[in-house]
Residue frames relative to the residue before (quaternion, step in Angstrom):
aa qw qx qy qz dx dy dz
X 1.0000 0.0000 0.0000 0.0000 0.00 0.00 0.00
X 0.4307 -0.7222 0.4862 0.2379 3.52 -1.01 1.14
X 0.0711 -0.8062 0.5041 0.3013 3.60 -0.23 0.08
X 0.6281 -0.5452 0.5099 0.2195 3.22 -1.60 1.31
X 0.3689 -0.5798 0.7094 0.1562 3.33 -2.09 0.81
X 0.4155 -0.7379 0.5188 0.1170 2.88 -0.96 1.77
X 0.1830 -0.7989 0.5278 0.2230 3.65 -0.64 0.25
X 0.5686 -0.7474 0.1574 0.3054 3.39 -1.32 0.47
X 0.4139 0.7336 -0.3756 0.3866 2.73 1.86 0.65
X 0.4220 0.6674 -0.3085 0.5304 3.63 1.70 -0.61
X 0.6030 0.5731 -0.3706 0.4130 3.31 0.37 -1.99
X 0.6597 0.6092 -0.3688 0.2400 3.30 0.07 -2.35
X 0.8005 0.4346 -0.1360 0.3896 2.50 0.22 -2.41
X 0.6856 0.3574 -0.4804 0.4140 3.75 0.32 -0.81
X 0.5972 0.4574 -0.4673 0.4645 4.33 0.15 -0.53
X 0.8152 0.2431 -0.4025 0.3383 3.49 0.34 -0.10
X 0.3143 0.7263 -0.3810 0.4780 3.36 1.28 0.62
X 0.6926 0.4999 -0.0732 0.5148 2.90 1.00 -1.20
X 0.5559 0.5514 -0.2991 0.5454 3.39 0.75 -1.20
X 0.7116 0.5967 -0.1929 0.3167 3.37 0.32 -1.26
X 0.7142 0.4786 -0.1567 0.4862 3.33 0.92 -1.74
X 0.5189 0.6249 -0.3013 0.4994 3.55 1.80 -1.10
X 0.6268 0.5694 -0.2762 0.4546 3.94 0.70 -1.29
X 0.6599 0.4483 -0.2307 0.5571 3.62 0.61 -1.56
X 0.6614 0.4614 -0.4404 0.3945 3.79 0.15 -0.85
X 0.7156 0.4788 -0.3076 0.4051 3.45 0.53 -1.56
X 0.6919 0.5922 -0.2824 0.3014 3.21 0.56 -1.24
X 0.5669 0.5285 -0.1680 0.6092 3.62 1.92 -1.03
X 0.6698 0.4353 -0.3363 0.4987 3.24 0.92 -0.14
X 0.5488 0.6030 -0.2268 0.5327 3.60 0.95 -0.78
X 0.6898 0.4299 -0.2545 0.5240 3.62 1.10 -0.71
X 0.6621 0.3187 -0.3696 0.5687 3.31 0.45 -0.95
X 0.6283 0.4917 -0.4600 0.3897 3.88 -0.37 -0.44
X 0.6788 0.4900 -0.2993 0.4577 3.36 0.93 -0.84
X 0.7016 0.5260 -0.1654 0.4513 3.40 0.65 -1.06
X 0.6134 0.5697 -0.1074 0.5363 3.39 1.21 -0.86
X 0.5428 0.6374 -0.1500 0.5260 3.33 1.15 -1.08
X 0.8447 0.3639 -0.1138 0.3755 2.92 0.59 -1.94
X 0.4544 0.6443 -0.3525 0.5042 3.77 1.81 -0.82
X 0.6714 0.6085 -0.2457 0.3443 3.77 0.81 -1.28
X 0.5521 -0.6102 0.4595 0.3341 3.07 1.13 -1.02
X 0.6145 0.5249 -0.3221 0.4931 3.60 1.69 -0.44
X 0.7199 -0.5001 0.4652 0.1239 3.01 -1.60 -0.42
X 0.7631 0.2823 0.0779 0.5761 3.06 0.97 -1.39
X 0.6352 -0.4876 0.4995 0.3305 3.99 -1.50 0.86
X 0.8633 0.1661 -0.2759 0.3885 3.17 0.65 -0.95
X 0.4804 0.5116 -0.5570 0.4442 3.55 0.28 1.13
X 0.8113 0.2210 -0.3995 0.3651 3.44 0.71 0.17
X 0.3775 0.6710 -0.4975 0.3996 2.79 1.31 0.51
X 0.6836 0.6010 -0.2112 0.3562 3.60 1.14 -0.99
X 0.5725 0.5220 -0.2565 0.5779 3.12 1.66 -1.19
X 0.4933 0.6824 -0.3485 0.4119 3.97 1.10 -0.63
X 0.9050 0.1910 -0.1159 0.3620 3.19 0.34 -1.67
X 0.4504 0.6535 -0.3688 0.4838 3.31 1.86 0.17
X 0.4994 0.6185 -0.2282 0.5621 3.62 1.37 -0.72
X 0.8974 0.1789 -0.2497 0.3168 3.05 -0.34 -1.48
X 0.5587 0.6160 -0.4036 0.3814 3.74 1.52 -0.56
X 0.9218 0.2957 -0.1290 0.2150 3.44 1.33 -0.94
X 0.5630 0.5097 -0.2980 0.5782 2.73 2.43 0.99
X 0.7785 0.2411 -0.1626 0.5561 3.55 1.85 -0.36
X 0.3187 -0.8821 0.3226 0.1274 2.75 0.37 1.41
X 0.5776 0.3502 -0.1697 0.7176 4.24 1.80 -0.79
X 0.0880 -0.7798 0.5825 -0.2116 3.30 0.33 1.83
X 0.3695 0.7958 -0.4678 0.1059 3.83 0.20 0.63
X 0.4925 -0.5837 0.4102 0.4985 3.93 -0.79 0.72
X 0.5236 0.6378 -0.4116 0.3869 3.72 0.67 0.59
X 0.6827 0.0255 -0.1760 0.7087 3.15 1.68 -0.74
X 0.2293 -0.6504 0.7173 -0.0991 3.53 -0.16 1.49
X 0.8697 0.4501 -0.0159 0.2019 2.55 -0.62 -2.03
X 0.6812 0.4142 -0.2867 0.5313 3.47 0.84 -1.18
X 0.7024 0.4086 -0.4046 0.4196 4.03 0.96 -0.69
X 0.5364 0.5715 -0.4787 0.3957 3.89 1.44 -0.47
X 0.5619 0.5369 -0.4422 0.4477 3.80 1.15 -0.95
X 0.6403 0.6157 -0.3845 0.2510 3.69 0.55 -1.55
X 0.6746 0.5407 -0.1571 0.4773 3.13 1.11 -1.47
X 0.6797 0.4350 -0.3575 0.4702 3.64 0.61 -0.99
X 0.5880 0.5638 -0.3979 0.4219 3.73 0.66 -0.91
X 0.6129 0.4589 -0.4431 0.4663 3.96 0.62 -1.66
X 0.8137 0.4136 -0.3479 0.2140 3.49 -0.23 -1.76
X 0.3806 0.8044 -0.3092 0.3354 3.34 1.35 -0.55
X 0.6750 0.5196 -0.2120 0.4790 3.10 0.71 -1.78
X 0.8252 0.4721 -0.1038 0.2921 3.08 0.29 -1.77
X 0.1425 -0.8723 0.4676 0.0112 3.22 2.69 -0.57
X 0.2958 0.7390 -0.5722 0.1973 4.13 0.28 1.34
X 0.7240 -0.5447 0.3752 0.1958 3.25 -1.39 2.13
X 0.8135 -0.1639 0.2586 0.4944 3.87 0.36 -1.02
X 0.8703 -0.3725 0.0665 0.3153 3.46 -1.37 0.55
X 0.6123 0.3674 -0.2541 0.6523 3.30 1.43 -1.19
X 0.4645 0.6439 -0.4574 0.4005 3.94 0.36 0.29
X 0.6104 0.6341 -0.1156 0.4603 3.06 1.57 -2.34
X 0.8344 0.2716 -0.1329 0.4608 3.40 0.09 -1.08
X 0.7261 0.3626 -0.4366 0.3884 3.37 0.58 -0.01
X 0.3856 0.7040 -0.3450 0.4864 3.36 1.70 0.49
X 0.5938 0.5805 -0.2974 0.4711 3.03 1.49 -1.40
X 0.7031 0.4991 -0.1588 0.4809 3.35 0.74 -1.44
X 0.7686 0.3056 -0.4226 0.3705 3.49 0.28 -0.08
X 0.7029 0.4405 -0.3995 0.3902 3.22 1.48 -0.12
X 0.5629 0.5254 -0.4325 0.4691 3.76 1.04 0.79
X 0.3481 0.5918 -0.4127 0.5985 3.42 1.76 -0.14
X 0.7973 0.2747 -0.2962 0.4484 3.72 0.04 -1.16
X 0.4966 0.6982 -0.3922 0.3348 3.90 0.37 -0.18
X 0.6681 0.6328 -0.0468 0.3885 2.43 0.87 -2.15
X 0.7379 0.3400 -0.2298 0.5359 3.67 0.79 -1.44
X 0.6154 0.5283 -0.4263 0.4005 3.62 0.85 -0.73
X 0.7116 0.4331 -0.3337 0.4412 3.85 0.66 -0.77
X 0.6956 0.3812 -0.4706 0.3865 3.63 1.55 0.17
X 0.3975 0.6496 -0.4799 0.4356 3.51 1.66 0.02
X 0.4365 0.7644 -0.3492 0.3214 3.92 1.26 -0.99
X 0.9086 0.2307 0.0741 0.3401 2.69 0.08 -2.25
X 0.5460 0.5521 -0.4115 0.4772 3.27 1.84 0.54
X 0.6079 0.4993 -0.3736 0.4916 3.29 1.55 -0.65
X 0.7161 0.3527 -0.3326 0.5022 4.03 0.61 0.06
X 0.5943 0.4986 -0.4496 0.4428 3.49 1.05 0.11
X 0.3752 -0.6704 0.6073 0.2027 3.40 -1.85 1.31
X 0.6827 0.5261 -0.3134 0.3987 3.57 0.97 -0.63
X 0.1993 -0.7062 0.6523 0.1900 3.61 -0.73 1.01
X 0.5007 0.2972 -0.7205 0.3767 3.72 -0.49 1.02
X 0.7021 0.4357 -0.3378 0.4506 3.87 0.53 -0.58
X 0.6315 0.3272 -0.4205 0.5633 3.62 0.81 0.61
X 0.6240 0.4655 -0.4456 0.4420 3.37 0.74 -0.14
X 0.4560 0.6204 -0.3096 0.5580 3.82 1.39 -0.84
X 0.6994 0.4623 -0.2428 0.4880 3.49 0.14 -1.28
X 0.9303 0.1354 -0.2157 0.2642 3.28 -0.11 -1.19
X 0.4058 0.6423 -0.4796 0.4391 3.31 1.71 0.64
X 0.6472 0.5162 -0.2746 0.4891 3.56 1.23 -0.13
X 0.6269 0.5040 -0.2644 0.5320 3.29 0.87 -0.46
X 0.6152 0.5426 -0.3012 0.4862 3.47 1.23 -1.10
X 0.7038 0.4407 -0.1998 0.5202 3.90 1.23 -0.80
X 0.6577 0.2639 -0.3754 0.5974 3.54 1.37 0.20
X 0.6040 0.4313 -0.5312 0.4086 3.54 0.33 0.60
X 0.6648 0.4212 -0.3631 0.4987 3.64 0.96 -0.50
X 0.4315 0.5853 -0.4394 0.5274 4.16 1.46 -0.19
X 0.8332 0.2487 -0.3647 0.3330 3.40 0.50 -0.91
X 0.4191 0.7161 -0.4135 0.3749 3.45 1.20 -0.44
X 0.6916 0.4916 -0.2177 0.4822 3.36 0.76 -1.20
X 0.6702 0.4584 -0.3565 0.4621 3.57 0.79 -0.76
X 0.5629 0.6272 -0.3427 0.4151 3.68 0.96 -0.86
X 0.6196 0.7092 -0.1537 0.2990 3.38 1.12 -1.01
X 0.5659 0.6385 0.0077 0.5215 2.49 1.75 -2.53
X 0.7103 0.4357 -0.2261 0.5045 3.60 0.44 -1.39
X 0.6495 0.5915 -0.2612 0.4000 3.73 0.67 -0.86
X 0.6779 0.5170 -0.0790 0.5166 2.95 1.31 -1.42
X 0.5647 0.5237 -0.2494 0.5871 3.67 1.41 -0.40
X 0.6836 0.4752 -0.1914 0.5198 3.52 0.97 -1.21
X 0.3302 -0.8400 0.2742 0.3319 3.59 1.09 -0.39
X 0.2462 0.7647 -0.3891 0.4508 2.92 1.64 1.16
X 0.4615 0.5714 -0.5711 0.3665 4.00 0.65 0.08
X 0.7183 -0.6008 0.2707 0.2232 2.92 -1.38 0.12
X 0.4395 -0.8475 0.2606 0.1438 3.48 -0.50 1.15
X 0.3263 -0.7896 0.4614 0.2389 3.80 -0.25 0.86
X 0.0027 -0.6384 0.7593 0.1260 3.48 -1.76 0.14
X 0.1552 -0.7134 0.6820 -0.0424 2.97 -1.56 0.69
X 0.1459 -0.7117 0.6868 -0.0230 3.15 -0.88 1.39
X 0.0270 0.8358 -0.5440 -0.0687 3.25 -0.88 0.77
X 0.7438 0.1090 0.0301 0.6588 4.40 -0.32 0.36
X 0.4760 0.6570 -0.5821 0.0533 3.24 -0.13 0.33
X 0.0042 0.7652 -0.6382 0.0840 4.38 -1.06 1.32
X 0.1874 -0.7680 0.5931 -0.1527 2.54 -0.92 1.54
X 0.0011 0.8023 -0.5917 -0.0788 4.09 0.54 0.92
X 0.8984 -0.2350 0.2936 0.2268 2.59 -2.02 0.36
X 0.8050 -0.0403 -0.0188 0.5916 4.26 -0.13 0.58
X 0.3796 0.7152 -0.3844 0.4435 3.63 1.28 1.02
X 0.1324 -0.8195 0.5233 0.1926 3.13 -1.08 0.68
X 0.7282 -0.4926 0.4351 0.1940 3.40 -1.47 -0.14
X 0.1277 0.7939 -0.5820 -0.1207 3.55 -0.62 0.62
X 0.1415 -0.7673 0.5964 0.1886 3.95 -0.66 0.58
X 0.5984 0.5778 -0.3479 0.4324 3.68 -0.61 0.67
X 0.5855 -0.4938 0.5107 0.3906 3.69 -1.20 0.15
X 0.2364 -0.6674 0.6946 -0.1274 2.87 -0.89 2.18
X 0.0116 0.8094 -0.5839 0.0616 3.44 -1.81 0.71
X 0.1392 -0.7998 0.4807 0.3315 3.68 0.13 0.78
X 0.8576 0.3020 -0.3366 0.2449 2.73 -1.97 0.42
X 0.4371 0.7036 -0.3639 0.4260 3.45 1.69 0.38
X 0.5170 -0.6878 0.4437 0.2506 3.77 -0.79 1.10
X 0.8106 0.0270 -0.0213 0.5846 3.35 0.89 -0.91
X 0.3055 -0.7475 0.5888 0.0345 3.47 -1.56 1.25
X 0.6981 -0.5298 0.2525 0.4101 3.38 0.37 0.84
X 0.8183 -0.1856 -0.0729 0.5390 3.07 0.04 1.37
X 0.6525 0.3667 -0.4113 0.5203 4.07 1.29 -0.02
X 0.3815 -0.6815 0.5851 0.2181 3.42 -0.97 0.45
X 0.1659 -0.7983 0.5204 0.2538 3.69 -1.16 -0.30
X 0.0024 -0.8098 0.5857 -0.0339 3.31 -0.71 1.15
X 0.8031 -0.1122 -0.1904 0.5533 3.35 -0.61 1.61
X 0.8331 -0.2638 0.0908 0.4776 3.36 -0.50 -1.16
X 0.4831 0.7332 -0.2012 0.4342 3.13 1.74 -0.11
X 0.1046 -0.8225 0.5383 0.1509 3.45 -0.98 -0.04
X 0.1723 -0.8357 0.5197 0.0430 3.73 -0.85 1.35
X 0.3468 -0.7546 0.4450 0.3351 3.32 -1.11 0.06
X 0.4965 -0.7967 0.2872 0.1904 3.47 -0.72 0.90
X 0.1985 -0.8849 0.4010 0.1295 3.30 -0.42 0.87
């Protein structure tokens, strides 16, 4: 075969083809990162781009530009769920969804293993990434101010034809939210 002189109209036309295909790529990139980003809790393309490739290296392991897409959905769907407020939100999201992977792929390899030391192996590991994630769930709650909330009662005597006060008590203080004090007594203000 003879090969053909390219002209510089071709040339042109193929570099700006290119050019083009270069624009559209970046520009698709810039989106996801952005979008991502935003699912994470961050701000910025490149944080979700990070939280991406930390994900996808450490929950899909056959990472090909073939399945882009289906691991960008995987990921959008988890963070969704988990729906985190800002960056430290983001990443411990990240982390709890490679915590959960992680145990499912030992729940995997115990259900196809014949050898019970390698299910026992397996599911002592799995058994330490379900209680990792439990704990993280907690963590994140606790960040979100959703852990759990204390009361304290401290001294409380109530005698015989006595009353109650609920609220932030002080001695020697003229007025107690809304009761006043008049001699030894206490009234309620009007």
């Amino acid at each position: 075969m003879i090969p053909q002189k390219i002209t510089e109209e071709e040339k042109t036309t193929g570099l700006s083809l290119t050019l083009k295909k270069e624009k559209e790529q970046g520009e698709l990139a810039d989106a996801v990162g952005k979008n991502i980003g935003k699912m994470s809790g961050g701000d910025s393309k490149e944080f979700g781009w990070l939280i991406y490739h930390q994900l996808s290296k450490s929950c899909y392991a056959s990472n090909t530009d073939a399945e882009f897409f289906e691991t960008l959905k995987n990921i959008s769907i988890e963070m969704k769920g988990i729906a985190p407020k800002d960056q430290i939100e983001g990443m411990l999201a990240a982390q709890m969804i490679a915590t959960h992977h992680a145990a499912m792929d030992c729940y995997r390899i115990a259900a196809k293993s014949q050898m019970i030391d390698m299910k026992n192996l397996v599911f002592n590991s799995a058994n330490k990434l379900t209680r990792t994630y439990t704990i993280q769930m907690e963590a994140l709650n606790r960040y979100r101010g959703k852990g759990q909330q204390k009361m304290t009662v401290e001294h409380v005597h109530i005698n015989s034809g006595g009353q109650a006060i609920i609220g932030n008590v002080t001695k020697n203080n003229t007025s107690i939210e809304g009761v006043k004090q008049k001699g030894g007594t206490l009234e309620n203000e009007q």
